[in-house]
N, CA, C and O of each residue as an XYZ file, in Angstrom:
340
protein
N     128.740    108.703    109.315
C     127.831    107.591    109.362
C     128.194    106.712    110.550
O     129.350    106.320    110.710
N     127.209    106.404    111.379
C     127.443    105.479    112.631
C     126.923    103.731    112.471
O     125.790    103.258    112.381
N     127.934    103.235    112.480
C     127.353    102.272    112.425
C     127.892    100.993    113.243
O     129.056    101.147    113.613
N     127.229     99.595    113.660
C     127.149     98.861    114.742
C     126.623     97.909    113.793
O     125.721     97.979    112.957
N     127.605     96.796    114.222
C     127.518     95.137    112.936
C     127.735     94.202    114.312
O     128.311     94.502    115.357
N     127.188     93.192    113.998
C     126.675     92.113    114.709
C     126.660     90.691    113.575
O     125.999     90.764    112.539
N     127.498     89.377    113.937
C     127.695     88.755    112.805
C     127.432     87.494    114.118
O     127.634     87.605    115.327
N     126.844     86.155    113.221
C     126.462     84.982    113.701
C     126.763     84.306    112.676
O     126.915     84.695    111.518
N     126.897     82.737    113.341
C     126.823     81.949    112.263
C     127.111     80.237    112.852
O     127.954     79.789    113.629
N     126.401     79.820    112.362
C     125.978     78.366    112.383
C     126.683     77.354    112.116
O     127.862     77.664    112.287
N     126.559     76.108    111.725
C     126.693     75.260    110.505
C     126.898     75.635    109.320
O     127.977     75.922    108.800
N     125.560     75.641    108.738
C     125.577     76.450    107.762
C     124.340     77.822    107.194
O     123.707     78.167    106.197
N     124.571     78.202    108.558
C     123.739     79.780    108.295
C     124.804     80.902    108.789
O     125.691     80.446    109.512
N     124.869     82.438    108.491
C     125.524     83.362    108.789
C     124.177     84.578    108.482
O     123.484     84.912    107.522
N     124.329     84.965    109.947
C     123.369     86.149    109.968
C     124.157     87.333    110.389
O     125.168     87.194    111.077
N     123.724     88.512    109.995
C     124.746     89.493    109.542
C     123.884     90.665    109.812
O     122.911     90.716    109.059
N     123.962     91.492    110.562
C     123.247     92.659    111.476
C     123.983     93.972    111.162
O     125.095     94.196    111.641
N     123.304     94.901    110.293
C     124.565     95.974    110.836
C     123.221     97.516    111.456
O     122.258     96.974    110.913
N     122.965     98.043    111.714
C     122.990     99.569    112.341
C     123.308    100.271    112.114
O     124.332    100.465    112.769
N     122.950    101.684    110.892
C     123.457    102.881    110.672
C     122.656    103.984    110.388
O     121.495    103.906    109.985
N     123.493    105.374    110.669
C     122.326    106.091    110.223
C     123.006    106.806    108.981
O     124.203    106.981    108.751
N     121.818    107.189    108.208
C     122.392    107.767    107.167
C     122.031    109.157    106.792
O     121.427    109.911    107.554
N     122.466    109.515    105.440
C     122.680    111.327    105.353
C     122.435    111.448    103.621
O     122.896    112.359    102.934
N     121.772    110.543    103.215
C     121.688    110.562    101.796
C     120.395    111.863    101.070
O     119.466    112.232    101.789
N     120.518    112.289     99.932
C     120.189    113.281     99.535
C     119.300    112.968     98.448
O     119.691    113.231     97.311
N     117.841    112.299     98.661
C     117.245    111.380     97.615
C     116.350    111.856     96.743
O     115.344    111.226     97.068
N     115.995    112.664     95.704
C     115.371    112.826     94.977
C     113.973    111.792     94.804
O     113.918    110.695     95.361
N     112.930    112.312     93.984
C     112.010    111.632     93.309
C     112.367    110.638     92.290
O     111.907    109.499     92.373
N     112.941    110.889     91.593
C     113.813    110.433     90.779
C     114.958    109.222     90.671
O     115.121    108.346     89.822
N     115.748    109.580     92.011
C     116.374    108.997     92.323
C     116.228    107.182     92.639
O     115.149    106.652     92.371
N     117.002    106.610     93.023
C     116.705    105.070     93.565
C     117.831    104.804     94.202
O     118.806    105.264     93.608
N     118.155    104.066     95.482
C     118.855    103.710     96.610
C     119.144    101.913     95.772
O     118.124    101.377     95.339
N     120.119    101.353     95.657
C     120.373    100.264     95.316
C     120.985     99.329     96.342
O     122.104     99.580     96.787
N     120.445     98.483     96.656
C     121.893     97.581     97.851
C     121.979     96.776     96.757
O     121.025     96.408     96.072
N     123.518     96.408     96.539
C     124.202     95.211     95.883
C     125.372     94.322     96.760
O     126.234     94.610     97.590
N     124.989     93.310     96.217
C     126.012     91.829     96.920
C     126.887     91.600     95.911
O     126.517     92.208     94.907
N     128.074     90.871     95.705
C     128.598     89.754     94.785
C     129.037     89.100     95.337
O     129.678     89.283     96.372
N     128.647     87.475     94.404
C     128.912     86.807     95.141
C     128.099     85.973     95.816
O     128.413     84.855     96.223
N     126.691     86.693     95.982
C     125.776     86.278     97.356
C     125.444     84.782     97.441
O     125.098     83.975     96.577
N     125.648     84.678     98.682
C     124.981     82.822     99.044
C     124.280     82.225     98.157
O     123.812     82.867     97.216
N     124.032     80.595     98.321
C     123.283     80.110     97.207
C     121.687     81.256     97.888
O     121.250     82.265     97.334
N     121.232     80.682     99.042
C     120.123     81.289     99.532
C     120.268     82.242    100.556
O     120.592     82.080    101.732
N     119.941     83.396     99.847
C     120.031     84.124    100.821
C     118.142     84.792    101.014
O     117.223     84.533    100.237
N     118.054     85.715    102.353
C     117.495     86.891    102.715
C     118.046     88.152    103.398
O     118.904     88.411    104.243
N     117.032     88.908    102.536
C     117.296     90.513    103.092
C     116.173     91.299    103.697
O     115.071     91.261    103.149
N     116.387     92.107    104.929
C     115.504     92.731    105.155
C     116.230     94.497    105.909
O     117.120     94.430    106.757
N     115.850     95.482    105.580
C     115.760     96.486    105.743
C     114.393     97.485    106.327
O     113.374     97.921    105.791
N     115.106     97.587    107.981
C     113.613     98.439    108.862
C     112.892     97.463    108.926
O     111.713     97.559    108.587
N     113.581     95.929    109.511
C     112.189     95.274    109.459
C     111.536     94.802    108.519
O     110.541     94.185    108.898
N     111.757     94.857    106.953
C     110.649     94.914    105.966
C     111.529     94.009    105.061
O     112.704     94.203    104.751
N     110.782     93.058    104.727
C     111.846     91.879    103.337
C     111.892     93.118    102.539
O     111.104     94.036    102.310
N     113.432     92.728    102.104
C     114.236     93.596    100.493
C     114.308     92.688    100.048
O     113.334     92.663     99.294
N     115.037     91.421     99.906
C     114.376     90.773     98.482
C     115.022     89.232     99.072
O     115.551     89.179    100.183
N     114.920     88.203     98.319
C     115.366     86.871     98.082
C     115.994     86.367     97.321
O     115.661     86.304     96.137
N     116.774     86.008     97.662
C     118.072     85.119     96.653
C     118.290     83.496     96.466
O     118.940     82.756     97.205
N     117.735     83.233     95.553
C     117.938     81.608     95.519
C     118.828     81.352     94.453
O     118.513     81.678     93.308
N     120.050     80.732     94.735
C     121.146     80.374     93.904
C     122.318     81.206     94.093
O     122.028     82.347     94.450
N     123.337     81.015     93.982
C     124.420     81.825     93.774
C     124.664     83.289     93.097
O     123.861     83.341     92.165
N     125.345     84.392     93.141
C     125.418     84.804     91.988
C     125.183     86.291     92.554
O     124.806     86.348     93.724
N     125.350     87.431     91.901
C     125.303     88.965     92.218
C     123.480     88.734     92.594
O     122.745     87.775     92.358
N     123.141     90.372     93.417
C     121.948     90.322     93.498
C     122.187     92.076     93.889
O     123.200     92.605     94.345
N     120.850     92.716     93.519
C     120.686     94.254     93.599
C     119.275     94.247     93.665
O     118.435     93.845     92.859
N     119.154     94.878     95.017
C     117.693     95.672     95.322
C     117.479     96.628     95.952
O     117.881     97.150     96.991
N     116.264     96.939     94.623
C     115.965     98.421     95.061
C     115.460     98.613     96.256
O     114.439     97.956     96.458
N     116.037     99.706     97.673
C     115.737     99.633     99.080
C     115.144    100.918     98.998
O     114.985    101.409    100.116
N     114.535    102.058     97.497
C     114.097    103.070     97.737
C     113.081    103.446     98.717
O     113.134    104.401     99.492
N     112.233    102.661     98.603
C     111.080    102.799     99.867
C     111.405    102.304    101.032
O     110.456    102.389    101.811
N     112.357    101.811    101.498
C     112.469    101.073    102.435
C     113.400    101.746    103.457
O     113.068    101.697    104.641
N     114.711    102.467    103.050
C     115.599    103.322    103.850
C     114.978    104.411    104.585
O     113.909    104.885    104.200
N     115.385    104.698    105.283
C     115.646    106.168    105.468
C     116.290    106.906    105.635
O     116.889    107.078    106.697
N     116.403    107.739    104.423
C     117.531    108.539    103.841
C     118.213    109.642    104.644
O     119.300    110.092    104.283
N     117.635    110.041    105.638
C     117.776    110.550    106.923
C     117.604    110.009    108.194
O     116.756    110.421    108.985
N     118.503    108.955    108.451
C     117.948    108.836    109.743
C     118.595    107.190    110.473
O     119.414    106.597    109.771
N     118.346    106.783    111.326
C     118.208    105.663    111.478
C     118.123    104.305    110.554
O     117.090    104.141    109.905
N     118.888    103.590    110.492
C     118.688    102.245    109.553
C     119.271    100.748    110.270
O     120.246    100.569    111.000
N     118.038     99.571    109.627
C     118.830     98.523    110.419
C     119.029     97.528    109.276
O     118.005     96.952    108.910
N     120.020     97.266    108.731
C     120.113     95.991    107.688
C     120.102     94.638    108.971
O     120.318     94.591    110.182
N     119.692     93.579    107.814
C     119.664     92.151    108.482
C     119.650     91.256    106.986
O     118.682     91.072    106.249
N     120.732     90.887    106.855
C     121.160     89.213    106.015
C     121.466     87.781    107.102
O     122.067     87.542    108.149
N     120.460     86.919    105.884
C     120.906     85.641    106.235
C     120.771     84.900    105.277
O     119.775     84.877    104.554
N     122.377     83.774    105.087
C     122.114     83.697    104.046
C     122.443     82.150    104.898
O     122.509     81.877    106.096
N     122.605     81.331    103.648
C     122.306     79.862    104.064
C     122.742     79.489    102.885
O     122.439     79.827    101.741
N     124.224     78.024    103.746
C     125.195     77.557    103.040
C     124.738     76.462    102.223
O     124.043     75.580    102.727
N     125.215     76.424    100.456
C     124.691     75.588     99.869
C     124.773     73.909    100.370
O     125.901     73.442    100.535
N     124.005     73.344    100.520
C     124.656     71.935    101.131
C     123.788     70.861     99.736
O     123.945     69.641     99.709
């Protein structure tokens, strides 16, 4: 797996870039999960470009990125999350 991370951060924002490709073996059936713990009060996620989900408040968060990866190939995560003030 190749991958290339890129990290920023503000005051109180931290944006978080990473680049990989992947080799996963995905069924119909199947489902691709990204999980955090922990995650910012507010956060965002986006995968290929495309919102994966929103986080308002503190606390674990898991979303389903099945449609959104590609399980072969090229991938670009992007978080930003934003410090509770």
């Amino acid at each position: 797996m190749q991958r290339r991370c890129l990290r920023t951060q503000t005051a109180d924002t931290l944006w978080y870039s990473n680049a990989f490709t992947s080799d996963l073996s995905v069924s119909k059936k199947d489902r691709v999960v990204l999980r955090f713990n922990d995650a910012a009060a507010d956060m965002k996620v986006w995968l290929n470009g495309k919102e994966a989900g929103v986080q308002t408040g503190a606390g674990s968060l898991a979303l389903d990125v099945t449609g959104l990866i590609e399980a072969r190939g090229a991938n670009q995560l992007v978080v930003r999350a934003e410090a509770d003030t």
